[in-house]
Biopython code that builds the backbone (N, CA, C, O; Angstrom):
import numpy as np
from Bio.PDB.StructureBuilder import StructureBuilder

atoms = [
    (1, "UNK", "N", (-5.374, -77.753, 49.592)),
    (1, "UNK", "CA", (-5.249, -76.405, 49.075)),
    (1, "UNK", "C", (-5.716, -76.386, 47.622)),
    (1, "UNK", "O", (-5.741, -77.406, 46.934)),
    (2, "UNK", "N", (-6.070, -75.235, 47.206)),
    (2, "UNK", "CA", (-6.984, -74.971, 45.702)),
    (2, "UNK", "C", (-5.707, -74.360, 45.160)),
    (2, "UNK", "O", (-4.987, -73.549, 45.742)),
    (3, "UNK", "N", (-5.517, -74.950, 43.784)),
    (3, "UNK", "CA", (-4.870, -74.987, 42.820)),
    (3, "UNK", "C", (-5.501, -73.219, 42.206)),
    (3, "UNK", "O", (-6.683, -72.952, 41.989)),
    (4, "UNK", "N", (-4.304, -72.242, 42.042)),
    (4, "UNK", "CA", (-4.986, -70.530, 41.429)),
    (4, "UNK", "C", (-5.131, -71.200, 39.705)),
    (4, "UNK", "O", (-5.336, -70.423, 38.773)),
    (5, "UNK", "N", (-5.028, -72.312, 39.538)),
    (5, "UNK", "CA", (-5.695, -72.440, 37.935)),
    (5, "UNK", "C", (-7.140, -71.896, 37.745)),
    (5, "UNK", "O", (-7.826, -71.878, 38.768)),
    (6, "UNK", "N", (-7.656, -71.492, 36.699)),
    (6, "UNK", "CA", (-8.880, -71.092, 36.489)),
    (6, "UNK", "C", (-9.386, -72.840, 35.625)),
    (6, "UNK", "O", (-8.884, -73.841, 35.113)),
    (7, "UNK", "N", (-10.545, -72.289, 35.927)),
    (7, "UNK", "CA", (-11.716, -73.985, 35.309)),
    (7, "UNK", "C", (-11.604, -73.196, 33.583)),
    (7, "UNK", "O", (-11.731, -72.046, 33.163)),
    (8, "UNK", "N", (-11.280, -74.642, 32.913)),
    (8, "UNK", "CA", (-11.104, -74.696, 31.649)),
    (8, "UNK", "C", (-12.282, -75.576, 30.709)),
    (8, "UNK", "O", (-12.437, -75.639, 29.489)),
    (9, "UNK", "N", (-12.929, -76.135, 31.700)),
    (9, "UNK", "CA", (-14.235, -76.710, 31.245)),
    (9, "UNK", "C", (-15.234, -76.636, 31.608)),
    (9, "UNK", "O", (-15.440, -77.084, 32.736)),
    (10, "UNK", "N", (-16.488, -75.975, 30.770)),
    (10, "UNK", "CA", (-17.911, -75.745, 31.656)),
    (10, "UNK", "C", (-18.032, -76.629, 32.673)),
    (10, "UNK", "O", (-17.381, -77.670, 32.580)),
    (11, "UNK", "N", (-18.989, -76.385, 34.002)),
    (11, "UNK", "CA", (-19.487, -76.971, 34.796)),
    (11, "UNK", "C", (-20.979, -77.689, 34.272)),
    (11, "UNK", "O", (-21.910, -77.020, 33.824)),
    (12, "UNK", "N", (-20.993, -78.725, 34.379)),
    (12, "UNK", "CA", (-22.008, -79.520, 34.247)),
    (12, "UNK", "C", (-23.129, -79.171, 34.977)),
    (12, "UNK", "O", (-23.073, -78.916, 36.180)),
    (13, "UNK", "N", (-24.286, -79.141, 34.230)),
    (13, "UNK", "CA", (-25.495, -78.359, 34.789)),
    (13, "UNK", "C", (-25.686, -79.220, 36.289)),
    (13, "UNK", "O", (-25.340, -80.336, 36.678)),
    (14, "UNK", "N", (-26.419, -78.080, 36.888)),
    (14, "UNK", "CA", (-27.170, -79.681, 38.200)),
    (14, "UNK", "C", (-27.915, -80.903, 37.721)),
    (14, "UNK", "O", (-28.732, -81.105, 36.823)),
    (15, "UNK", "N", (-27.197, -81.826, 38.871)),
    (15, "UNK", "CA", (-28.633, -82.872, 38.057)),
    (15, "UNK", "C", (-29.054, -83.071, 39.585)),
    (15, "UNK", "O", (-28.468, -83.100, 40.668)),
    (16, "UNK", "N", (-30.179, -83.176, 39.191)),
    (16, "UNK", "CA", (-31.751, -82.963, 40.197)),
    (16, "UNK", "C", (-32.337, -84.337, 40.684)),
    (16, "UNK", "O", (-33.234, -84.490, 41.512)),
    (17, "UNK", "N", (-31.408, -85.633, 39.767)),
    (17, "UNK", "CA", (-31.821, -86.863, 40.451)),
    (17, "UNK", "C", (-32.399, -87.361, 39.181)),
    (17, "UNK", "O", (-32.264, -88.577, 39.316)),
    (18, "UNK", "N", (-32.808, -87.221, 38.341)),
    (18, "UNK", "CA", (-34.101, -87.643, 37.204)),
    (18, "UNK", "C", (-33.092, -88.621, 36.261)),
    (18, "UNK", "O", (-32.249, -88.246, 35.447)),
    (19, "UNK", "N", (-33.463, -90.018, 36.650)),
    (19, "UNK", "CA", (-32.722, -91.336, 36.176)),
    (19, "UNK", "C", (-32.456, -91.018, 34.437)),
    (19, "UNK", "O", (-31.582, -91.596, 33.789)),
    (20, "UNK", "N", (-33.338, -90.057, 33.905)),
    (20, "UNK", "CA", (-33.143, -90.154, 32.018)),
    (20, "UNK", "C", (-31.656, -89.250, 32.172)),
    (20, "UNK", "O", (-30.684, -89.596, 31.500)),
    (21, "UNK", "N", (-31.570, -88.047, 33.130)),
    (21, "UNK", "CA", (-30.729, -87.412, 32.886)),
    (21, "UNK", "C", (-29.370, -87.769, 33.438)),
    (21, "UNK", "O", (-28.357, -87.174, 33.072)),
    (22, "UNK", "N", (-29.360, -88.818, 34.384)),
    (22, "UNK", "CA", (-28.025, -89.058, 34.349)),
    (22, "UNK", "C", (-27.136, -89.609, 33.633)),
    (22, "UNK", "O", (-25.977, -89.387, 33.983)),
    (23, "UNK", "N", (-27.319, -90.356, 32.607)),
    (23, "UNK", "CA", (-26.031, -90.648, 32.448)),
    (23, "UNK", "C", (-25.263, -89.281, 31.497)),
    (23, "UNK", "O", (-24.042, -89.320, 31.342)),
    (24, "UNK", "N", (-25.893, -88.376, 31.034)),
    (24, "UNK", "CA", (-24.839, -87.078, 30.652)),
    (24, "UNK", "C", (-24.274, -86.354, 31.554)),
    (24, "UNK", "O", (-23.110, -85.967, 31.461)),
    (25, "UNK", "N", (-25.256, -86.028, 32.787)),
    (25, "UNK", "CA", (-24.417, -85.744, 34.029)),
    (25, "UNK", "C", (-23.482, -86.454, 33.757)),
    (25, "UNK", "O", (-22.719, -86.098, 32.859)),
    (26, "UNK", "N", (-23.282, -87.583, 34.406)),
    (26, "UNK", "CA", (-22.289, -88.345, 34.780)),
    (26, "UNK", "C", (-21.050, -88.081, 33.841)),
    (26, "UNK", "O", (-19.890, -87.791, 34.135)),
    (27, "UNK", "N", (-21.678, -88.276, 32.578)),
    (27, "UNK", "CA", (-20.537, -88.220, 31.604)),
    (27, "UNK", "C", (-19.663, -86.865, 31.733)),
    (27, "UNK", "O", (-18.434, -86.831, 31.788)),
    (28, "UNK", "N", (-20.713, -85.535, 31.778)),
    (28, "UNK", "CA", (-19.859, -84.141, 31.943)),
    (28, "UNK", "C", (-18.990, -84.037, 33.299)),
    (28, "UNK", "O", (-17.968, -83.388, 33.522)),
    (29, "UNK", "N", (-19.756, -84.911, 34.145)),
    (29, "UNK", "CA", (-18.600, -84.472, 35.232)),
    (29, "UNK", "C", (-17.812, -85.185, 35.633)),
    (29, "UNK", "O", (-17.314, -85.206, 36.758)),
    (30, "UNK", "N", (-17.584, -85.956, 34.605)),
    (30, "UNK", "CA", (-16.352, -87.059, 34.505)),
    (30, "UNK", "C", (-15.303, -86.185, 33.721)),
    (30, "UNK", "O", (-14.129, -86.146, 34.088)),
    (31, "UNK", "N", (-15.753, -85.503, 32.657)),
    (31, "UNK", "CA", (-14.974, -84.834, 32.023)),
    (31, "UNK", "C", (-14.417, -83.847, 32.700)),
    (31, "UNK", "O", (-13.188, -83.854, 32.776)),
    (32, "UNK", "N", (-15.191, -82.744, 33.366)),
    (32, "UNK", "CA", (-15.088, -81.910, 34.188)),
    (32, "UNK", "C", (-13.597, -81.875, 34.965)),
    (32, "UNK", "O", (-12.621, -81.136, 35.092)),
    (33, "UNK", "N", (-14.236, -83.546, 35.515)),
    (33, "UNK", "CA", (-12.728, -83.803, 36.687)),
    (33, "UNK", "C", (-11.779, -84.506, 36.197)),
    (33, "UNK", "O", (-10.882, -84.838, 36.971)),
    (34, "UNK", "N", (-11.695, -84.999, 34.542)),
    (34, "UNK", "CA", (-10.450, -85.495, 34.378)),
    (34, "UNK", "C", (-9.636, -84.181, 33.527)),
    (34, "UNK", "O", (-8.500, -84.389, 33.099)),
    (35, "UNK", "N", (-10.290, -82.851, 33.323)),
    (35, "UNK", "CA", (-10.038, -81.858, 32.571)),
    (35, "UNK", "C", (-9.509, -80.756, 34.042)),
    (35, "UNK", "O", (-8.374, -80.539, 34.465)),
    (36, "UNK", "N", (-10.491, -80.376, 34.396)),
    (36, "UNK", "CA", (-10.245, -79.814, 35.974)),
    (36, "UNK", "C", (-9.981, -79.833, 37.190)),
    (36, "UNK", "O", (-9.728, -78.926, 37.984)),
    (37, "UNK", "N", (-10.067, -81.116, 37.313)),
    (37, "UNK", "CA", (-9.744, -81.629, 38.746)),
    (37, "UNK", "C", (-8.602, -81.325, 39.825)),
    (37, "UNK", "O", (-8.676, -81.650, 41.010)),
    (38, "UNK", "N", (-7.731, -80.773, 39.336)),
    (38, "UNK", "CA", (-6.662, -80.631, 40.147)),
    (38, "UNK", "C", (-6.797, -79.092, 40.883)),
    (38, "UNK", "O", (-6.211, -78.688, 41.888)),
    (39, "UNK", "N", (-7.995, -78.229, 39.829)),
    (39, "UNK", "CA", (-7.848, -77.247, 41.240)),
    (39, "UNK", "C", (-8.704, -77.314, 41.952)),
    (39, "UNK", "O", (-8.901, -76.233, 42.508)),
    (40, "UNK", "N", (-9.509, -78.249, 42.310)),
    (40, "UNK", "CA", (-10.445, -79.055, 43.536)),
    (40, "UNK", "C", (-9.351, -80.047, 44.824)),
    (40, "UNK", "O", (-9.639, -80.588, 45.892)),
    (41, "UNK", "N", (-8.351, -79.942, 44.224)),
    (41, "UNK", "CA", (-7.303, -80.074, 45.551)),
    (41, "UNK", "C", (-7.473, -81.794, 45.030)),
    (41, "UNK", "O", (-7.485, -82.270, 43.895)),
    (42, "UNK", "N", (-7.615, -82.566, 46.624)),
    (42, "UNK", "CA", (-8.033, -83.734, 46.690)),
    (42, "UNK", "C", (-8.869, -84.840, 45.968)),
    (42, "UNK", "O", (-9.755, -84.367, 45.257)),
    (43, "UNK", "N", (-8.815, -85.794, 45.980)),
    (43, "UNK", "CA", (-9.624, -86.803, 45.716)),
    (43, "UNK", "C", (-10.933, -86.300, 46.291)),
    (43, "UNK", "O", (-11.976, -86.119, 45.662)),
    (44, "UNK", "N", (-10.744, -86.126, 47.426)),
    (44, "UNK", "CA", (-12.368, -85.832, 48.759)),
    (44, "UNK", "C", (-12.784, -84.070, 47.915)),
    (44, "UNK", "O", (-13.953, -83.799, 47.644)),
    (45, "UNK", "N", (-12.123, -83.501, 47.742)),
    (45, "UNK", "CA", (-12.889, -81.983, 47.070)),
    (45, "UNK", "C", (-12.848, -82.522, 45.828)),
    (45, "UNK", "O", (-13.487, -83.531, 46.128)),
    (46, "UNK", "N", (-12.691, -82.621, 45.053)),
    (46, "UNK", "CA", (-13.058, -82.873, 43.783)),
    (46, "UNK", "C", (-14.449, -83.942, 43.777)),
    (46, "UNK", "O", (-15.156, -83.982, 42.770)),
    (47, "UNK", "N", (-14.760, -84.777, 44.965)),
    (47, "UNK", "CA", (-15.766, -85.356, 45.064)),
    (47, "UNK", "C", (-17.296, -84.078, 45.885)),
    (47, "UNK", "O", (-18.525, -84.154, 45.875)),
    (48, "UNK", "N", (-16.417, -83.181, 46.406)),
    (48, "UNK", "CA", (-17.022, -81.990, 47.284)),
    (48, "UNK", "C", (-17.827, -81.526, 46.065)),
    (48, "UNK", "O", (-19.033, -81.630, 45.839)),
    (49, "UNK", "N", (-16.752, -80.939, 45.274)),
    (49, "UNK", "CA", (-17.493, -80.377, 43.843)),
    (49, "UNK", "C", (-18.493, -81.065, 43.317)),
    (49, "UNK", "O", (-19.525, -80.452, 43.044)),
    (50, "UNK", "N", (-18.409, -82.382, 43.080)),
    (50, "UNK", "CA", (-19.050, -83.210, 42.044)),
    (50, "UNK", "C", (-20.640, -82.789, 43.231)),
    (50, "UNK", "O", (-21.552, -82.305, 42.561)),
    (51, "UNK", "N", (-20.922, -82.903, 44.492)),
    (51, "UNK", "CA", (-21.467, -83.156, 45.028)),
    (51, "UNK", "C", (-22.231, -81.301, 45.124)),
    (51, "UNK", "O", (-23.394, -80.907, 45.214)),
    (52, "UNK", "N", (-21.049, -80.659, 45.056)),
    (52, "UNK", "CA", (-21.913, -79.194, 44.893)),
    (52, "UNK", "C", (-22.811, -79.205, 43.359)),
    (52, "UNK", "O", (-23.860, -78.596, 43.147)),
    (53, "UNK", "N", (-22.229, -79.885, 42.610)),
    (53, "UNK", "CA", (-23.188, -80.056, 40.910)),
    (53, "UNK", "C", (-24.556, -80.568, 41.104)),
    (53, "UNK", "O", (-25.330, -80.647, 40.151)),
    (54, "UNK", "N", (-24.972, -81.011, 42.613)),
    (54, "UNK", "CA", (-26.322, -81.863, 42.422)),
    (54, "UNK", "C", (-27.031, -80.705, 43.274)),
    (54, "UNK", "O", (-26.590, -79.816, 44.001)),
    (55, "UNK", "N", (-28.606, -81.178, 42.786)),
    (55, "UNK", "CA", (-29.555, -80.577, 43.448)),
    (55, "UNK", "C", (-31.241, -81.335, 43.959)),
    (55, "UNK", "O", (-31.399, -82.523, 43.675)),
    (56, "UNK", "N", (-32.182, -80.725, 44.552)),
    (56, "UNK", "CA", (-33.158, -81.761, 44.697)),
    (56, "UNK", "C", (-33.033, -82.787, 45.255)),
    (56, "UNK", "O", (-32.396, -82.643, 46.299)),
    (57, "UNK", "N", (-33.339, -83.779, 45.065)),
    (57, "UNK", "CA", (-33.781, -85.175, 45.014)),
    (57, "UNK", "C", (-32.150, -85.265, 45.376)),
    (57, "UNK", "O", (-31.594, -85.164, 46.469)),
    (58, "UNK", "N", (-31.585, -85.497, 44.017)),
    (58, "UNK", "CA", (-30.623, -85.713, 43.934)),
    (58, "UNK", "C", (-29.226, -85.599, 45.350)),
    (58, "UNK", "O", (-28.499, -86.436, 45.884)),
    (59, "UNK", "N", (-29.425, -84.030, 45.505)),
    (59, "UNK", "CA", (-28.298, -83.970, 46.583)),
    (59, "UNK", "C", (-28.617, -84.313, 47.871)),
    (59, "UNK", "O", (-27.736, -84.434, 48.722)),
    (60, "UNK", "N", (-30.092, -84.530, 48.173)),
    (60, "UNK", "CA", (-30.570, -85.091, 49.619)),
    (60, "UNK", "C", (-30.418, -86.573, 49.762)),
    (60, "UNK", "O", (-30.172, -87.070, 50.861)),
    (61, "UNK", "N", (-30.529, -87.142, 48.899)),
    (61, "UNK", "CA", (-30.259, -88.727, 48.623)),
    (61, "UNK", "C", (-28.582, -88.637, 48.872)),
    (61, "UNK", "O", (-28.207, -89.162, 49.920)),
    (62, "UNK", "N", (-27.400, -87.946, 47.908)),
    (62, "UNK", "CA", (-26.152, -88.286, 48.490)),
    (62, "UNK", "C", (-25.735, -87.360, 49.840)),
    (62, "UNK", "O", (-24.931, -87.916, 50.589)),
    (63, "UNK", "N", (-26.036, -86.467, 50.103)),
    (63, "UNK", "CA", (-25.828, -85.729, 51.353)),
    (63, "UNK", "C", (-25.553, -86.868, 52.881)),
    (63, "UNK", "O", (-24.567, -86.726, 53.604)),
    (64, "UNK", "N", (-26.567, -87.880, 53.112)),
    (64, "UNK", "CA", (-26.436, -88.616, 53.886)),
    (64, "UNK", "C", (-25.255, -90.101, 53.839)),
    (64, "UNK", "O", (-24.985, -90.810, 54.808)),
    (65, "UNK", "N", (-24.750, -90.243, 52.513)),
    (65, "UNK", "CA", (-23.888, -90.900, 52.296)),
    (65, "UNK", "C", (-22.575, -90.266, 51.989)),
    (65, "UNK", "O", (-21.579, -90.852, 51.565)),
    (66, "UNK", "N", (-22.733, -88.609, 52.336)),
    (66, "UNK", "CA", (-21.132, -88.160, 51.930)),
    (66, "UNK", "C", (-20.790, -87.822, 53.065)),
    (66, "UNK", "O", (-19.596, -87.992, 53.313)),
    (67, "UNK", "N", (-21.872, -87.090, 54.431)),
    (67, "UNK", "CA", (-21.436, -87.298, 55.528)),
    (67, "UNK", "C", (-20.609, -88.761, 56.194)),
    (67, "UNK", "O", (-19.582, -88.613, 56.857)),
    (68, "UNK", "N", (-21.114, -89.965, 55.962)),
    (68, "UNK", "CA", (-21.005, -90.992, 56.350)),
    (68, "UNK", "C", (-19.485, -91.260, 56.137)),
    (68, "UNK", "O", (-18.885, -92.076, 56.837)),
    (69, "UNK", "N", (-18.719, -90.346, 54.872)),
    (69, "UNK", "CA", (-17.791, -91.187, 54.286)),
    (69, "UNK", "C", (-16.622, -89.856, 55.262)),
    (69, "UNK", "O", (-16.907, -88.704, 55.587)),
    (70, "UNK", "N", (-15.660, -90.434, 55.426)),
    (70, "UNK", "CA", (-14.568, -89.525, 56.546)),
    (70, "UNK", "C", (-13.547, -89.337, 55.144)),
    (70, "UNK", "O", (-12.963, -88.253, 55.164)),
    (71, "UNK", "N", (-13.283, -90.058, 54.135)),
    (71, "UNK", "CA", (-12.134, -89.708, 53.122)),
    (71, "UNK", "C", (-13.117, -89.966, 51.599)),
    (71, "UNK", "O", (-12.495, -90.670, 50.805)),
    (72, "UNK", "N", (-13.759, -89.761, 51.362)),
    (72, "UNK", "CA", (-14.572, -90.023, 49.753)),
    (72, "UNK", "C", (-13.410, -89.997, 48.593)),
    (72, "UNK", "O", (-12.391, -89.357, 48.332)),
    (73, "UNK", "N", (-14.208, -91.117, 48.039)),
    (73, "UNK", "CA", (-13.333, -91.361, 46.718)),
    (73, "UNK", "C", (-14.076, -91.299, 45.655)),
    (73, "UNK", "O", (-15.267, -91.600, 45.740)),
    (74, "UNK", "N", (-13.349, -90.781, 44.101)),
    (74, "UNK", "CA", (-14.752, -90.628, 43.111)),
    (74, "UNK", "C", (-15.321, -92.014, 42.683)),
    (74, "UNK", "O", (-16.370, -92.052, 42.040)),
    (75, "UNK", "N", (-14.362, -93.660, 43.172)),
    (75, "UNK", "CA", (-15.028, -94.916, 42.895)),
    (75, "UNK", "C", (-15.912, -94.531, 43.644)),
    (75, "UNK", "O", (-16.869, -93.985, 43.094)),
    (76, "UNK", "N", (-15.930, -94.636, 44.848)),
    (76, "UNK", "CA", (-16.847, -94.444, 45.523)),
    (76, "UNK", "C", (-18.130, -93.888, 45.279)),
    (76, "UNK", "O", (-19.210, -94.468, 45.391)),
    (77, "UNK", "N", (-17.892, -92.545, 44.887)),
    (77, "UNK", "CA", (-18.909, -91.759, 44.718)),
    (77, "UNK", "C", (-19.803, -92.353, 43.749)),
    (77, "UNK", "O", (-21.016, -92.565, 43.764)),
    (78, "UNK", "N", (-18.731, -92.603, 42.755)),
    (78, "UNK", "CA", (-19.973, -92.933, 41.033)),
    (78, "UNK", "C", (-20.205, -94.443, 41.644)),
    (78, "UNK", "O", (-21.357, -94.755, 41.344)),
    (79, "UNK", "N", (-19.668, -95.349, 42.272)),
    (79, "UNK", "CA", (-20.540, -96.132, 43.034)),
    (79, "UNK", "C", (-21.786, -95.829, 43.112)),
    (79, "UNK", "O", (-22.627, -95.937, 42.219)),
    (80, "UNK", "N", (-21.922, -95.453, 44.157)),
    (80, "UNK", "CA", (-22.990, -94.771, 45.090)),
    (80, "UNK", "C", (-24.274, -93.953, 43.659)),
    (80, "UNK", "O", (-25.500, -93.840, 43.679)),
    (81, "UNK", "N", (-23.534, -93.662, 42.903)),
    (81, "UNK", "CA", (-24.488, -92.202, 41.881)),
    (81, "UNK", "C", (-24.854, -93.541, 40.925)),
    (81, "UNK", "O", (-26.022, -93.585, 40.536)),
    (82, "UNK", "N", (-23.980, -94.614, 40.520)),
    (82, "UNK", "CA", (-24.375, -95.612, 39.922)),
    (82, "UNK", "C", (-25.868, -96.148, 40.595)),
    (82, "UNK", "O", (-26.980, -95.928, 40.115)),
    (83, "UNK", "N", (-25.564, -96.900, 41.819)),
    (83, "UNK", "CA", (-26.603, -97.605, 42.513)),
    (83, "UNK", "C", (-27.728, -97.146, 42.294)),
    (83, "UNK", "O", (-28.612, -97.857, 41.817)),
    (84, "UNK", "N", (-27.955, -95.602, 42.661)),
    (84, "UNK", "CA", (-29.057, -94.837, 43.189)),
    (84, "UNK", "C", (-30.311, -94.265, 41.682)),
    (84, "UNK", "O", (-31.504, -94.410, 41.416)),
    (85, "UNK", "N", (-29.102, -93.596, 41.065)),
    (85, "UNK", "CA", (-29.634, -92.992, 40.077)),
    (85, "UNK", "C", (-29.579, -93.659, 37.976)),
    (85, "UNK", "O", (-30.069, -93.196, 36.946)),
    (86, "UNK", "N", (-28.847, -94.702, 38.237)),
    (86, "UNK", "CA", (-28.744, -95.404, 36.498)),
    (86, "UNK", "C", (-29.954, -96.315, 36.421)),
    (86, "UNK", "O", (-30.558, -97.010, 37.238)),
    (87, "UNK", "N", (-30.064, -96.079, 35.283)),
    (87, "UNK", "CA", (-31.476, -97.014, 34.719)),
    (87, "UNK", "C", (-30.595, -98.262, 35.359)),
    (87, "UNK", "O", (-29.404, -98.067, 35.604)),
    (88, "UNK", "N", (-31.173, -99.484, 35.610)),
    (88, "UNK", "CA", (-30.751, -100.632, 35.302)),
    (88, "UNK", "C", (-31.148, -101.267, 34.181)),
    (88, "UNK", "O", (-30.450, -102.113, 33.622)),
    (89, "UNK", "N", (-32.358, -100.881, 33.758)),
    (89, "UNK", "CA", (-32.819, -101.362, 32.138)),
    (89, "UNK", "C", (-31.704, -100.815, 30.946)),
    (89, "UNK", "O", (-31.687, -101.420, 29.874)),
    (90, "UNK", "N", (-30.733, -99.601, 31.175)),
    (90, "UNK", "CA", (-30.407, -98.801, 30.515)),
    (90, "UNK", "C", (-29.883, -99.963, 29.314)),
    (90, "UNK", "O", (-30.293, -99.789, 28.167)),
    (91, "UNK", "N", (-28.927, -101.200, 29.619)),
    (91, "UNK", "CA", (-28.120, -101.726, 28.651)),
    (91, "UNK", "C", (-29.272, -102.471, 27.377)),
    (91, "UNK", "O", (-29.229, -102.259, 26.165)),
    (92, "UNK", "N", (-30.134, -103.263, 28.036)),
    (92, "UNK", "CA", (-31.209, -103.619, 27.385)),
    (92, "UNK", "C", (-32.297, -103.089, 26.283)),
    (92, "UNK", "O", (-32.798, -103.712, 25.346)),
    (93, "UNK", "N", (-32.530, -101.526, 26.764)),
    (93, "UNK", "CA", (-32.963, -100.554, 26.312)),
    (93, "UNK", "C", (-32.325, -100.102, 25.075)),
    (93, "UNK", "O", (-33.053, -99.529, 24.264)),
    (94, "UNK", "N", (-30.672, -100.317, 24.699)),
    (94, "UNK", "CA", (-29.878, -99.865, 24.142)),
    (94, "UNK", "C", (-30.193, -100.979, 23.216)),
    (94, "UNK", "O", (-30.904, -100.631, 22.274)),
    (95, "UNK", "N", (-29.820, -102.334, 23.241)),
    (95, "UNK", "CA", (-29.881, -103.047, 22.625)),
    (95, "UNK", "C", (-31.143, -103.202, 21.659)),
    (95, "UNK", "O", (-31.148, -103.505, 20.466)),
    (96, "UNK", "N", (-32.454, -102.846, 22.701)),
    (96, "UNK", "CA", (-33.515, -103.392, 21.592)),
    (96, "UNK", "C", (-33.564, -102.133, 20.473)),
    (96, "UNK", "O", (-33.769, -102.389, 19.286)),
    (97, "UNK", "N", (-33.372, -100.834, 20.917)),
    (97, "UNK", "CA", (-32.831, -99.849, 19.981)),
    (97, "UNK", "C", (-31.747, -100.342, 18.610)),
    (97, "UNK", "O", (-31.711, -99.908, 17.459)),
    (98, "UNK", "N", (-31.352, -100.856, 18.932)),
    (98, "UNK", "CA", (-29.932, -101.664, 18.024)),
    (98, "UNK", "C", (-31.088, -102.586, 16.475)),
    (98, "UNK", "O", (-30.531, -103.257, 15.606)),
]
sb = StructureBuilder()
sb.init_structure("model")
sb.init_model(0)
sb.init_chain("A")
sb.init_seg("    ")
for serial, (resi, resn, name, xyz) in enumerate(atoms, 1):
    if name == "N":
        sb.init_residue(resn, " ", resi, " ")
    sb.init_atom(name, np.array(xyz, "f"), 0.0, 1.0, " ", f" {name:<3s}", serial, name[0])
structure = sb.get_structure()
């Protein structure tokens, strides 16, 4: 059941899949759901939501792995959003910046 709270923190734009832009996704809708989350009900809707935030690329790539899942969890999910969509160069990248 949905919590009658109103959302107290913008919604994080879509992200469309494009590896530069995730990690602020990620970051806003981390915030999102540790700020809002409770009127997304569940663990599994609050992952529903995260999953209504994507578009493109992006939501056709997890679409086939959120069917798959019968109870989704947000490890899970940012699992999965980890694997698919983070630089793996990202830490390295940081460093030679340093």
């Amino acid at each position: 059941m949905l919590s009658s709270q109103r959302p107290r923190f913008p919604d994080p734009e879509p992200f469309d899949g494009t590896r530069l832009s995730y990690p602020v996704f990620k970051q806003k809708a981390k915030a999102k759901i540790d700020i809002d989350g409770a009127i997304y009900g569940s663990e599994c809707g609050q992952v529903n939501y995260l999953f209504s935030r994507l578009s493109g690329t992006a939501a056709k790539t997890v679409l086939p792995w959120l069917n798959s899942q019968p109870d989704p969890t947000l490890l899970s999910f940012w699992a999965f959003m980890d694997l698919r969509f983070s630089d793996p160069q990202a830490k390295a990248k940081a460093l030679d910046k340093l």
